[in-house]
C-alpha positions as CSV (number, residue, x, y, z in Angstrom):
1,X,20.2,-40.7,-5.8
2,X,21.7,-37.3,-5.4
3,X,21.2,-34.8,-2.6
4,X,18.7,-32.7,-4.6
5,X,16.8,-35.8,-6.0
6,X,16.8,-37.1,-2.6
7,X,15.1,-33.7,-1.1
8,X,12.9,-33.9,-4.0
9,X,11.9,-37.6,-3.4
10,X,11.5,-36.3,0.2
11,X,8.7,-33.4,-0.6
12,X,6.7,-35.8,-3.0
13,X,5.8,-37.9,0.0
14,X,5.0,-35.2,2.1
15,X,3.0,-34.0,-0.6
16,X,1.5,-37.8,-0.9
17,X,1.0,-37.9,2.7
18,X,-1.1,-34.3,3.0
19,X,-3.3,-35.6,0.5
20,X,-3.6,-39.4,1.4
21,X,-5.7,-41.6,-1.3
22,X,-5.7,-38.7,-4.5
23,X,-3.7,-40.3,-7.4
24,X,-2.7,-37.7,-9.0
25,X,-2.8,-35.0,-6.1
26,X,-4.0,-32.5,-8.1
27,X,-2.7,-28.8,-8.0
28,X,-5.9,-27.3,-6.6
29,X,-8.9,-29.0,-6.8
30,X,-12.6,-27.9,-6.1
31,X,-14.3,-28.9,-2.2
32,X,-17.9,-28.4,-1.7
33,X,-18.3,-28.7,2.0
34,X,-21.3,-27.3,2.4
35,X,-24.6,-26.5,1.0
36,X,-24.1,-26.5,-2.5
37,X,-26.3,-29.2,-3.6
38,X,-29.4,-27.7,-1.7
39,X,-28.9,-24.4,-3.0
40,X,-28.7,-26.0,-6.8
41,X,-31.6,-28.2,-6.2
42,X,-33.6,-25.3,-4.9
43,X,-32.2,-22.9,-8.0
44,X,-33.8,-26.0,-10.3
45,X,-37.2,-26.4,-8.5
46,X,-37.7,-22.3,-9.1
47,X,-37.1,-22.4,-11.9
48,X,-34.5,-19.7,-12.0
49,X,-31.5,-21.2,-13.0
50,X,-30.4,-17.9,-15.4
51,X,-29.6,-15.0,-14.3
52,X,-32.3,-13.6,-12.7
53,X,-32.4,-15.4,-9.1
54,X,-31.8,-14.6,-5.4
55,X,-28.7,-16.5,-5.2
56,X,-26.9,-13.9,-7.1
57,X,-27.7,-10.4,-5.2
58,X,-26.9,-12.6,-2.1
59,X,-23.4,-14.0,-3.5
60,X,-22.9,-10.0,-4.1
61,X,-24.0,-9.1,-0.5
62,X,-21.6,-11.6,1.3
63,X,-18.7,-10.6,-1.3
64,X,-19.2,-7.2,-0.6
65,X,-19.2,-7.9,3.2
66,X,-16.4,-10.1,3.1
67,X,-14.0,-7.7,1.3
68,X,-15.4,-4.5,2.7
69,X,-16.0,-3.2,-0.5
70,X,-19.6,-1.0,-0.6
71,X,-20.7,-2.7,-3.6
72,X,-20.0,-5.7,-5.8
73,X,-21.1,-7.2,-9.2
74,X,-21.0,-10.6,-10.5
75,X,-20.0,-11.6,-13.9
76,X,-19.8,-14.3,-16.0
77,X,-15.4,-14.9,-15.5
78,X,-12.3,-12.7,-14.4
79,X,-11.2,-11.5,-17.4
80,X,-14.8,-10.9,-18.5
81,X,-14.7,-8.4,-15.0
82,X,-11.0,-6.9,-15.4
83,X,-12.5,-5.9,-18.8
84,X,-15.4,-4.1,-17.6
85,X,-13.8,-2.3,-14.8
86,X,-11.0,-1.1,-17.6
87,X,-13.8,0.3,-19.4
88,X,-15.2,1.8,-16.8
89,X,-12.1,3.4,-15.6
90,X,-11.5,5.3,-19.1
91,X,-9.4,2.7,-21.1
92,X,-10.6,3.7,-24.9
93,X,-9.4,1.9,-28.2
94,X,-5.5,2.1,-28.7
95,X,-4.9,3.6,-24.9
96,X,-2.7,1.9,-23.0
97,X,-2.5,0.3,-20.0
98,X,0.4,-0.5,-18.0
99,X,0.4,-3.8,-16.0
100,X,3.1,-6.8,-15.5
101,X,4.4,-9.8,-18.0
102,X,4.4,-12.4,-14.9
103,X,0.9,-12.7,-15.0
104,X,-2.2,-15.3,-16.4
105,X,-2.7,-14.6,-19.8
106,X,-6.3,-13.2,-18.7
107,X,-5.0,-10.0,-17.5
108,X,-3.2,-9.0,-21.0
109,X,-6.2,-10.4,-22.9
110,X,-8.7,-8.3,-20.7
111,X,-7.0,-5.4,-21.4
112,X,-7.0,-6.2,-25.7
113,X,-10.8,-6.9,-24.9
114,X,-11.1,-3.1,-23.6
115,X,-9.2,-1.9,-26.4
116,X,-6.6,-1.7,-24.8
117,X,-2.7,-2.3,-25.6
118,X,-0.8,-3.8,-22.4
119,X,3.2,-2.3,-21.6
120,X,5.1,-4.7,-19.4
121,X,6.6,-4.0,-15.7
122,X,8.5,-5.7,-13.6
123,X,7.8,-7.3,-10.5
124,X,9.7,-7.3,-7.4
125,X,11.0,-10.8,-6.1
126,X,9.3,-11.1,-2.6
127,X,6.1,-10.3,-4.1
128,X,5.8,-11.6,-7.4
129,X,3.4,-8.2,-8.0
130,X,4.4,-5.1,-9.7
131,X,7.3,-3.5,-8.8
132,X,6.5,0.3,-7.2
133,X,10.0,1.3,-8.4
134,X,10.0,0.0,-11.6
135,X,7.2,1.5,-12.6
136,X,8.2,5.3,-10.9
137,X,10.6,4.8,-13.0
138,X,9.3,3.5,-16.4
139,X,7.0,6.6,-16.1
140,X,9.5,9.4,-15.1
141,X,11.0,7.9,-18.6
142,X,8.3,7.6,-21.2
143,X,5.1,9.0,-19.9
144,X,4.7,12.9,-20.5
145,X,1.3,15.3,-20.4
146,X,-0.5,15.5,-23.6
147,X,-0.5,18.8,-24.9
148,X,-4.1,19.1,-25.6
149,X,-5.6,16.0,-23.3
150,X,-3.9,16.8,-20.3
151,X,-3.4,13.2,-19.8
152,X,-0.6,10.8,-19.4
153,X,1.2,10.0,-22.5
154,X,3.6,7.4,-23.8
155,X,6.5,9.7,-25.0
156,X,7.5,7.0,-27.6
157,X,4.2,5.6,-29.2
158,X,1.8,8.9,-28.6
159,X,-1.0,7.2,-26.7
160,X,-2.8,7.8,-23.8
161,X,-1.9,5.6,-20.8
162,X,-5.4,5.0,-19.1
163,X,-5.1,2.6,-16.4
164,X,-2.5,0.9,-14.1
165,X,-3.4,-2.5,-13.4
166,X,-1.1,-4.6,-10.8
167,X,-1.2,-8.3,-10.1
168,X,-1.7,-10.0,-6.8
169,X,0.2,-13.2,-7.7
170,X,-0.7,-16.7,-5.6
171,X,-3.0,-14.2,-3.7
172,X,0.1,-12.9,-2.0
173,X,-0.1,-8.7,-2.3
174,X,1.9,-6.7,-4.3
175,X,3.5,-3.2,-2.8
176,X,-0.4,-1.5,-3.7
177,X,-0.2,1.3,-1.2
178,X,2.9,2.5,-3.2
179,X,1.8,1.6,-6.7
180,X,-1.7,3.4,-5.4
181,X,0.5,6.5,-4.4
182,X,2.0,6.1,-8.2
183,X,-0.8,6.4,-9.8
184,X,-2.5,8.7,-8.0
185,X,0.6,10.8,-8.7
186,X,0.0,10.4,-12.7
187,X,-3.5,10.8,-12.2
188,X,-3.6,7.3,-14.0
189,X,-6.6,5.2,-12.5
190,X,-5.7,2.4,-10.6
191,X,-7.1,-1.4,-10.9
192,X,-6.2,-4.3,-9.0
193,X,-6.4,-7.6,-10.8
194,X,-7.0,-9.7,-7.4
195,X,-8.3,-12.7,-9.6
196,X,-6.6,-15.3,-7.1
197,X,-7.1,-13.1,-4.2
198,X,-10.1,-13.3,-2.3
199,X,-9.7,-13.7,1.7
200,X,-5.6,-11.8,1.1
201,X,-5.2,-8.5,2.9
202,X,-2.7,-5.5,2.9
203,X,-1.9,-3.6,6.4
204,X,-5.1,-5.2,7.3
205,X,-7.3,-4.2,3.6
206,X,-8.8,-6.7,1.6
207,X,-6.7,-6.9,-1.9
208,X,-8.8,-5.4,-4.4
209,X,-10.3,-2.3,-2.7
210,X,-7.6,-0.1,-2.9
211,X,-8.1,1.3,-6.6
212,X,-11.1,2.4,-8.4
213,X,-11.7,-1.3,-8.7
214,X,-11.0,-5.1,-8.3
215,X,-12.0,-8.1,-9.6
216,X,-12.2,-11.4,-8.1
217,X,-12.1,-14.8,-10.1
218,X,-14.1,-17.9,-9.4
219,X,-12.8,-20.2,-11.8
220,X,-12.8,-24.5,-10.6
221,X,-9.2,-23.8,-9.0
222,X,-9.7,-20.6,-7.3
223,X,-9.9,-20.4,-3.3
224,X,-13.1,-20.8,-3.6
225,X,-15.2,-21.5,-6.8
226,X,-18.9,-21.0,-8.8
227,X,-17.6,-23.7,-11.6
228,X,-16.7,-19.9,-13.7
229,X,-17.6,-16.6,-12.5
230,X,-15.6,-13.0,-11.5
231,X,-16.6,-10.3,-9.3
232,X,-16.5,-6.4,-9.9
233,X,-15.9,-4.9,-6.6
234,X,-15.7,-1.3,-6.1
235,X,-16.9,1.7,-3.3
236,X,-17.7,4.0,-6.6
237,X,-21.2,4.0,-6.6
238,X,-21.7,5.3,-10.5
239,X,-18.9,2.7,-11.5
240,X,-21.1,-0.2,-9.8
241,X,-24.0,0.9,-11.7
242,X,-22.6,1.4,-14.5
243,X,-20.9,-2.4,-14.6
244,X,-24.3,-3.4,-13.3
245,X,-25.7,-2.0,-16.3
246,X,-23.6,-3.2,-19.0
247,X,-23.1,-6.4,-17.4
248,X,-26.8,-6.7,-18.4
249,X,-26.8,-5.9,-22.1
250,X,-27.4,-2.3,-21.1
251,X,-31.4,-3.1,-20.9
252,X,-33.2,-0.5,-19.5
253,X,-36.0,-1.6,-16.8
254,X,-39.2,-2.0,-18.3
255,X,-42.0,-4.4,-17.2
256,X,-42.2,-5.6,-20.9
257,X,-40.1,-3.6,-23.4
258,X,-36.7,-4.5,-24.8
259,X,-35.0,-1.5,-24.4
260,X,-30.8,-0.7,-24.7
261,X,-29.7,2.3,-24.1
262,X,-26.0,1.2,-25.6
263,X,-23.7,-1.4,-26.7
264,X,-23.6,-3.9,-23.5
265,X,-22.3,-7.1,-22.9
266,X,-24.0,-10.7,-21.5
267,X,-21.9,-11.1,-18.8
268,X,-24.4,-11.3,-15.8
269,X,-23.5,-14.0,-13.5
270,X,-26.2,-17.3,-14.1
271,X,-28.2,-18.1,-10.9
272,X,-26.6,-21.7,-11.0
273,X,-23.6,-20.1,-10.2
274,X,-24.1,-17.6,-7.7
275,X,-25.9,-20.7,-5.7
276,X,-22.3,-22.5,-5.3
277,X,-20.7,-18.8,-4.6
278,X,-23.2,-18.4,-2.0
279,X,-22.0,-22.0,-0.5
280,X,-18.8,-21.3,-0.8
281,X,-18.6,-18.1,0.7
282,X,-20.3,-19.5,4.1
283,X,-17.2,-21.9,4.3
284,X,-14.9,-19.4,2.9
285,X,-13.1,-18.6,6.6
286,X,-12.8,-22.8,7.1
287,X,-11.1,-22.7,3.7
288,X,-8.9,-20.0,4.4
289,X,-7.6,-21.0,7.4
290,X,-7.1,-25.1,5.9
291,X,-5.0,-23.6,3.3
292,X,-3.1,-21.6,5.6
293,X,-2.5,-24.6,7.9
294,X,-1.3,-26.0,4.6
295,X,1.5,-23.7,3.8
296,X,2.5,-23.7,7.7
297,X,3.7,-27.2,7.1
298,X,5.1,-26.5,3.6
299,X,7.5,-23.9,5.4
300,X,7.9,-26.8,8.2
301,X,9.6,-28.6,5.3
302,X,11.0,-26.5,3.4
303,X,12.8,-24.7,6.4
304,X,14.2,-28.6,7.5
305,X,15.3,-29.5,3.8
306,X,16.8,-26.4,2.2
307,X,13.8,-26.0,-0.4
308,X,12.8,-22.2,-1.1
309,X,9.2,-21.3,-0.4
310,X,7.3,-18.2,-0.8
311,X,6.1,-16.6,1.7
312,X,3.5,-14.4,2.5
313,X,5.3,-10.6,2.5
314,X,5.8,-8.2,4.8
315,X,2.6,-6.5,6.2
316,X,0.6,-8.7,4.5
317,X,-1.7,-12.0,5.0
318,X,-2.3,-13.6,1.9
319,X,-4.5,-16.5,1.1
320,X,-1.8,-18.6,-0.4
321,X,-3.9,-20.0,-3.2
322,X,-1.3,-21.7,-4.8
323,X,1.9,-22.2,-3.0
324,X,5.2,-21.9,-4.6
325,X,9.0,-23.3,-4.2
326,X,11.6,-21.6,-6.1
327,X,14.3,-23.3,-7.9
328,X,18.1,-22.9,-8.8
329,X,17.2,-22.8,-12.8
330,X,15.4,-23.6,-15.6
331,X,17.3,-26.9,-15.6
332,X,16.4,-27.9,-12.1
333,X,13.1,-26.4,-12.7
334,X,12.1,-29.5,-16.1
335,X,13.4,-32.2,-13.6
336,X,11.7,-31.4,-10.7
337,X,8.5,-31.0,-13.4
338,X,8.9,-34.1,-15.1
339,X,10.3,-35.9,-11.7
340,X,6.9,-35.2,-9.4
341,X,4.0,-35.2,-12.4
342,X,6.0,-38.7,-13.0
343,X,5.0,-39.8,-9.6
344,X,1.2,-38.6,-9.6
345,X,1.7,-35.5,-8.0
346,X,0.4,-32.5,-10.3
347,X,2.9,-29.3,-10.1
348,X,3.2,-26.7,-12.5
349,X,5.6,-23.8,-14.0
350,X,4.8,-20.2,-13.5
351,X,2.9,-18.4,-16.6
352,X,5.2,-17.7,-19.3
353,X,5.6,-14.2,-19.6
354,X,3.3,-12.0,-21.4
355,X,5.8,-10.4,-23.5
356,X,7.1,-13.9,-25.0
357,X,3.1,-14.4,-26.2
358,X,3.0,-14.0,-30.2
359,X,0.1,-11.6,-29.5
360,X,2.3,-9.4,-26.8
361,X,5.7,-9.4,-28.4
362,X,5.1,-5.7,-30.1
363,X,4.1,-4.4,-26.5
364,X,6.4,-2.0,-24.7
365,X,8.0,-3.9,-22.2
366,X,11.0,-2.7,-19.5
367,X,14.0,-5.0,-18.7
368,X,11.7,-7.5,-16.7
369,X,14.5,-8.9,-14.8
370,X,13.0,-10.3,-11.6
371,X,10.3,-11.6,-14.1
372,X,12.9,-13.6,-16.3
373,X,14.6,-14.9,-13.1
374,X,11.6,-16.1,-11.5
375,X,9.8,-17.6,-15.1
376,X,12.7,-20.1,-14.8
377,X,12.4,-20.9,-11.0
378,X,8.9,-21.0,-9.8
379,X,7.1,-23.9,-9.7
380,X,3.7,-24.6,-7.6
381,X,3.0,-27.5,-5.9
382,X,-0.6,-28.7,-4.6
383,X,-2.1,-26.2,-2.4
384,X,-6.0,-27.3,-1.9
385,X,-8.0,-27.6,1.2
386,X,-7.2,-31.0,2.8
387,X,-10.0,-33.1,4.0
């Protein structure tokens, strides 16, 4: 066995040994530690098991608490939110919105959803997020005022760019106080797509709040979960309301009339859910912190056998939701893939990139460098909270 195999045997077994007794570890798998089953059984012997319930105005409260946001709304999944929050921040059929390719496919597809058509950016290596000068620059290129909208426009296709929307990748923040400074610069609104973000902070700000809006993601192998669910959160009172409202199948209260005043979606989050969320998020600063212990040891390793891990950036704390080794190539990359999945240890590549997607490839993209280099190198190994 070579050096590199032998370093590679060397992390399976530490990865074996921080989850003893799971074969396969799996990448990120679900812990209810709490009060979950109470809170289900008590959601089935109301009744209210839909959404109409307590569980979720309370899930919204402690998320809107938790991230110092003023308000929050709970939805059905993250896309389902990203989509919402891109409407409400202006995005009209065949506008633009300029985001990153290394990404989940969700953020690309949320934009589509909004009518949207996604351009590309690249991201900068120590954050995996949006790069700030990347995209100065992709605007100072293509982006001029519309003659009679007053609005940014792409130079090149003629429509109006309506949103920026940056990635927090692994939960570990992107450069958002300069992309924020950006787009406030363009008067372009700015959301965050914090999906895989929730307990990761910027100079001491809870990802997500620093736009017009964020959106959280609750999906089985989030940081925490509700089986499926997102999260609208906002401190724009008339864009709460308004996701609130739409959310709801834009039904107008009445105490017996079916009355919509628009075209809304059913995208409310069910009861059922919100009664996990509202487990979860008691045990949310235990999880936190066991995951964090986690990648403390993985950079124990890594440091002692040469293996590249990323880290939280500067000025930042992130949640590290899924943690991440970097590799010398796509070559190394498949062996170490096939090598560890071989042995019952679940790791996985980064996304592809968005603009390599049959749907994408007509989007405007830049020279996504950093994004290429890191598509072939990043792979993420098993990051849940240990027992």
């Amino acid at each position: 066995m070579d050096e590199r195999n032998s370093k590679f045997q060397e992390l399976i077994n530490f990865i074996k040994s921080l989850y003893p007794g799971l074969n396969p570890v799996p990448l990120h798998a679900p812990v209810f530690w709490g009060n979950e089953k109470k809170y289900l059984l008590d959601c089935i012997e109301s009744t209210y098991v839909s959404y109409v319930g307590k569980y979720v105005t309370q899930f919204e409260t402690m998320t809107a608490e938790f991230t110092g946001a003023r308000y929050a709304v709970a939805v059905v999944n993250g896309t389902a939110a990203l989509q919402i929050a891109l409407q409400l921040a202006g995005v009209k059929s065949g506008d633009e919105v300029v985001t990153q390719a290394l990404t989940f496919v969700g953020t690309a597809n949320a934009i589509v959803h909004a009518g949207g058509v996604p351009v590309f950016i690249d991201v900068d290596l120590d954050t995996l997020g949006m790069s700030p000068s990347k995209l100065e620059e992709w605007l100072k290129t293509n982006v001029s005022l519309g003659a009679s909208t007053k609005k940014p426009t792409n130079r090149l296709t003629g429509r109006r760019i309506s949103a920026i929307v940056p990635v927090h990748i692994f939960g570990h923040p992107c450069r958002i106080n300069e992309i924020k400074e950006i787009a406030a610069e363009y008067d372009i609104p700015l959301i965050e797509d914090s999906a895989e973000a929730i307990g990761s902070y910027y100079m001491g700000r809870h990802l997500g709040t620093f736009g017009l809006a964020g959106i959280l993601s609750y999906n089985g192998n989030k940081t925490i979960t509700t089986g499926g669910g997102g999260m609208i959160i906002t401190d724009d009172e008339v864009v709460a309301n308004r996701a609130r409202h739409l959310t709801r199948t834009a039904k107008v209260p009445h105490d017996w009339e079916y009355i919509h005043d628009e075209v809304g979606y059913n995208y409310r989050m069910t009861n059922v859910c919100a009664a996990i969320g509202v487990a979860q998020m008691e045990k949310i600063k235990e999880y936190l912190e066991n995951k964090r212990e986690t990648a403390h040891r993985y950079e124990e390793f890594c440091d002692e056998y040469g293996i590249s891990l990323m880290l939280e950036p500067q000025d930042a704390r992130s949640n590290y939701w899924l943690n991440a080794i970097i590799l010398k190539n796509r070559l190394e990359r498949e062996k170490f893939l096939g090598f560890s999945n071989a042995q019952g240890v679940m790791t996985r590549p980064i996304w592809r990139l968005m603009h390599k997607l049959d749907m994408f490839k007509h989007c405007q993209h830049d020279s996504l460098t950093n994004s290429l280099w890191l598509e072939e190198r990043v792979v993420n190994i098993p990051s849940g909270a240990r027992s």
